[in-house]
N, C-alpha and C positions, 0 to 999 in steps of 0.2 A: 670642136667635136671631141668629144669624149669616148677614149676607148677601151671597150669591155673585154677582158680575159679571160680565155676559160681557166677552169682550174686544173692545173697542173697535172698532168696524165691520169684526167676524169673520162677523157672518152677513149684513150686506152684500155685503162682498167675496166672500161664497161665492156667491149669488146672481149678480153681477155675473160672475162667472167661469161658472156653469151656464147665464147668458145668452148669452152671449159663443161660448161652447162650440154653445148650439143654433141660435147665428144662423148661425156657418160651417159647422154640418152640413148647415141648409139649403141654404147657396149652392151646395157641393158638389155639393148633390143636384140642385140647379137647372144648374150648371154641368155639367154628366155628363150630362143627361138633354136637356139643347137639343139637339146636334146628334141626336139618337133624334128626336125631335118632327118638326123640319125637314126628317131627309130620309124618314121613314117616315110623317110624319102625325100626326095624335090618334088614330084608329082601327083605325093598321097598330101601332103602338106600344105591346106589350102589358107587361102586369108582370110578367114573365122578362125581358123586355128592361131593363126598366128596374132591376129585382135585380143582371141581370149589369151594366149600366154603372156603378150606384153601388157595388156591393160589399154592399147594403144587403139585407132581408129584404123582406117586405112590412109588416110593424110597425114595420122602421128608419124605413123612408117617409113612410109614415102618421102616425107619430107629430110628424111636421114638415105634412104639407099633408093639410088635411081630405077629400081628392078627387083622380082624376087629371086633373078638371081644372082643379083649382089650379094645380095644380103645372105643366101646360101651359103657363095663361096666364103663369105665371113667366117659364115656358122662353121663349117668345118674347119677351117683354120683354127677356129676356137676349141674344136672337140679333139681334135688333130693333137693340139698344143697340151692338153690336160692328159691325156694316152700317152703322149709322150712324156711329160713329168713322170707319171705313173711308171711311165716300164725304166726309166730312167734313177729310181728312187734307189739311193744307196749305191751306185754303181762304178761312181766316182770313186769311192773308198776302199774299193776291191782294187789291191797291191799287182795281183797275178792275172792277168790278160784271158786266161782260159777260165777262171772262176767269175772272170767281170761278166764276158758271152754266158756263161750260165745262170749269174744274178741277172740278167737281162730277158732270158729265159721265162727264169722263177715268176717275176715281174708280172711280163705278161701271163701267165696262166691264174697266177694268185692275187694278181690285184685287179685284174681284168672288171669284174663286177660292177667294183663303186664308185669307177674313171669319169666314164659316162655311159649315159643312160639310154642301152640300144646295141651297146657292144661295140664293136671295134670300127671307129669311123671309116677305115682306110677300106675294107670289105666292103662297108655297108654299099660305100659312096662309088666305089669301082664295078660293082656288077650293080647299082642303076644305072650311072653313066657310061655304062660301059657302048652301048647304042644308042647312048640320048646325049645329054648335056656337055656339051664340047667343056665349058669352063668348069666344068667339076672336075672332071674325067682328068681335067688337063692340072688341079688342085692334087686330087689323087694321085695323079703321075709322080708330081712335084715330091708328093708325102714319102713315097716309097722310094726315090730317088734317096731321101734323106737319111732314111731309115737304115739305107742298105750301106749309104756310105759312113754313116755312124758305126755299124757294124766292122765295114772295111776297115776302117782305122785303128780299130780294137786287135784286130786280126793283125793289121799289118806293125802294130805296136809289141803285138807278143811275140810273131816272126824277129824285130831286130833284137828282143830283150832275152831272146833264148827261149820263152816256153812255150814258144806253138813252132812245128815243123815247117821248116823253109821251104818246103815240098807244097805247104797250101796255100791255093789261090784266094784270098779273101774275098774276091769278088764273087765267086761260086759255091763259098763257105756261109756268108752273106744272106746272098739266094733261097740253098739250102734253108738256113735255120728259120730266113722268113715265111717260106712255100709252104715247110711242118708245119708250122706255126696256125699259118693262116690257114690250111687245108683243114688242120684238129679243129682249127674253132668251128667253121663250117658243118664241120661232121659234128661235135657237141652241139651246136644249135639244133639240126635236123631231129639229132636222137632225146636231146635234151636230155644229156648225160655231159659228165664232168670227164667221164672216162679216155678218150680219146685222147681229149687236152691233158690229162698229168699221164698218158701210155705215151707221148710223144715228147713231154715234159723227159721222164728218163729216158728214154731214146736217143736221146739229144745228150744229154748231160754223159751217157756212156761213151756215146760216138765222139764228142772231145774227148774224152776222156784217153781213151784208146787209139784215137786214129789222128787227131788234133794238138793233143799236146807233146810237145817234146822231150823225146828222152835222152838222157844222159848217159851214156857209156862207158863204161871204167876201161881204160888202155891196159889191159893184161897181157 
């Protein structure tokens, strides 16, 4: 009896390849279908809409995300991820703790626009879900969790280095600069005015400035 060999990590490699192949169908599908989510919702956002952005059928879809609202929470994770680059841009390279919070600032107001397309996921996705969708609502949570303790650590980094006052709670500092933040955009969407967002922009920037940062006092 003669016997036959396959070749040598042929049906590995074929595996490896039909992985590969359904990993970036999904991100496609995740990438195409974010900005749909962001600025129509989970509930404005039906499955014609989402066929015609990916190209895909409704079994092309399915056969990658068990629900649509898998595939949601994806999507903001994705929209999430690109907002955060964005307000993140350059932030690292600011030396002084109280100027970083303010290129952070800057960030969001100025590059808000061309992040993604709908505005600021972590809004959009927290007053839909804020009554409906457990797993969004509970994605959102997560976002602002992150966000806030990204913040704190800036704060609590400038507290040991000397230039933000030991006297502030970075927790309620945090808070603060996210609630502006997010209350200006709200109110610029409503009026569809920029104004709000850059009146709270220096608001902010004075308020460290004067109340935030640390000073140094000559022993006379």
């Amino acid at each position: 009896m003669v016997s036959r060999k396959r070749p040598a990590g042929g049906l590995g490699r074929s595996m490896e390849l039909d992985v590969t192949k359904g990993e970036q169908t999904r991100n496609d599908i995740v990438r195409k279908s974010a900005p749909l989510f962001n600025q129509k919702g989970y509930e404005g956002t039906s499955l014609s809409d989402l066929m015609e952005a990916t190209g895909l059928q409704k079994g092309g879809i399915y056969r990658h995300f068990s629900s649509k609202e898998e595939l949601a929470t994806e999507a903001f994770d994705y929209s999430w991820g690109r907002a955060v680059t964005g307000r993140l841009d350059g932030v690292a390279e600011v030396p002084d703790c109280v100027n970083r919070l303010k290129k952070m600032i800057d960030n969001f107001v100025e590059l808000r626009a061309g992040l993604v397309p709908g505005g600021c996921p972590l809004m959009n996705t927290a007053i839909e879900a804020d009554d409906g969708n457990v797993a969004l609502r509970a994605r959102a949570k997560k976002a602002l969790q992150n966000w806030t303790v990204r913040l704190s650590k800036i704060t609590t980094e400038g507290i040991k280095k000397q230039q933000i006052n030991h006297r502030i709670d970075p927790l309620k500092l945090s808070q603060l600069i996210i609630g502006s933040l997010e209350g200006a955009l709200l109110i610029s969407r409503l009026q569809n005015s920029d104004e709000p967002l850059r009146a709270i922009k220096q608001h902010l920037s004075e308020y460290l400035e004067q109340n935030v940062r640390a000073t140094i006092r000559s022993n006379r």
